[in-house]
C-alpha positions in Angstrom: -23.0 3.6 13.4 -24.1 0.4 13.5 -22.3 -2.9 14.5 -21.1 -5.2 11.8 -20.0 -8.8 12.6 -16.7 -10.0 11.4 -17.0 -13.6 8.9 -15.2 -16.2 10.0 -16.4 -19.9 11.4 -14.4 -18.3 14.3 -14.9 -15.1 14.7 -17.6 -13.9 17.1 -15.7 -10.0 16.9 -18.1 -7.2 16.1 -16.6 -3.6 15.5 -18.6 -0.4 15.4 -17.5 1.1 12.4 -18.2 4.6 10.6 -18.5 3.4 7.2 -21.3 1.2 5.7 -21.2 -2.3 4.7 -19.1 -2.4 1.2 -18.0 1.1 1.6 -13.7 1.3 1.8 -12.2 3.3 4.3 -9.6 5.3 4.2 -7.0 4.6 6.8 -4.2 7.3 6.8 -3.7 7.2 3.1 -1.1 10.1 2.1 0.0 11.0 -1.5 2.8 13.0 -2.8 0.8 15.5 -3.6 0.7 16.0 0.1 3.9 17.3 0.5 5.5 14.8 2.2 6.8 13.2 -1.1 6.1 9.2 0.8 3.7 7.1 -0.8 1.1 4.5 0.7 0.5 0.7 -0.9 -2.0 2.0 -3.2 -0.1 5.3 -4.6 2.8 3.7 -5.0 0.6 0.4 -7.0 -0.3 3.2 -9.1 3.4 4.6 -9.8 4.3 1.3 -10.5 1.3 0.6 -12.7 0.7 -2.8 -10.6 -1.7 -4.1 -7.8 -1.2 -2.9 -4.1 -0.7 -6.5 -3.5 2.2 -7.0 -5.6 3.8 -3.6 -3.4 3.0 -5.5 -0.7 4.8 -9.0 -2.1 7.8 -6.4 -3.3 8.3 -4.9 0.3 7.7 -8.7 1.7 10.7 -10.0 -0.5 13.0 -6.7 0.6 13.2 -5.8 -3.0 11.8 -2.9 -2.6 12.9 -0.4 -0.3 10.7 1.6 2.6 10.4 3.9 5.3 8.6 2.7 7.8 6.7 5.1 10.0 4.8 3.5 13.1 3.4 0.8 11.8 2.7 2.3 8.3 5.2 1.5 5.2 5.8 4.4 3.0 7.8 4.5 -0.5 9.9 7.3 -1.6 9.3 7.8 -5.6 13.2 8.3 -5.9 13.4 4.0 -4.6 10.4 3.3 -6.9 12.6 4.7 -9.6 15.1 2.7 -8.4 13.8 -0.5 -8.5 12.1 0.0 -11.7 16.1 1.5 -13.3 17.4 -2.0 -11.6 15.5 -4.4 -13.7 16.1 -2.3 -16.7 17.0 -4.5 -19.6 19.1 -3.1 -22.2 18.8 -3.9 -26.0 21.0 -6.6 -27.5 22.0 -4.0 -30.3 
């Protein structure tokens, strides 16, 4: 483990970390595979065929619901099926 300083013109902050430099971590990630049936930012990006960002713009907005446990958000696939049934648009004929 070796200590990697934050960037930043202000930032002076270094954390120990376990991962290397480049490397993503995975930080309490669950699927529904899981048996919980709650999906993280990413899983639920993936339901939703869209960026984790855009979940996180979604859940921002409050049009998309959550479940928020601590200070993780979780998505239920029955509200991702929700959302995507409310902006439905029907055909004209």
């Amino acid at each position: 483990m070796q200590p990697r300083k934050e960037q930043g013109a202000r930032s002076r902050v270094t954390r120990v970390t376990d991962t290397p430099p480049g490397a993503q971590r995975n930080e309490g990630t669950c699927d529904a595979s899981s048996g919980s049936g709650l999906l993280d930012y990413e899983a639920a990006a993936r339901y939703l065929c869209t960026t984790a960002r855009h979940v996180r713009e979604l859940w921002a907005r409050r049009e998309l619901a959550a479940i928020k446990v601590g200070r993780s958000v979780r998505f239920t696939k029955a509200d991702l099926d929700a959302f995507i049934e409310a902006r439905r648009v029907r055909a004209v004929r």
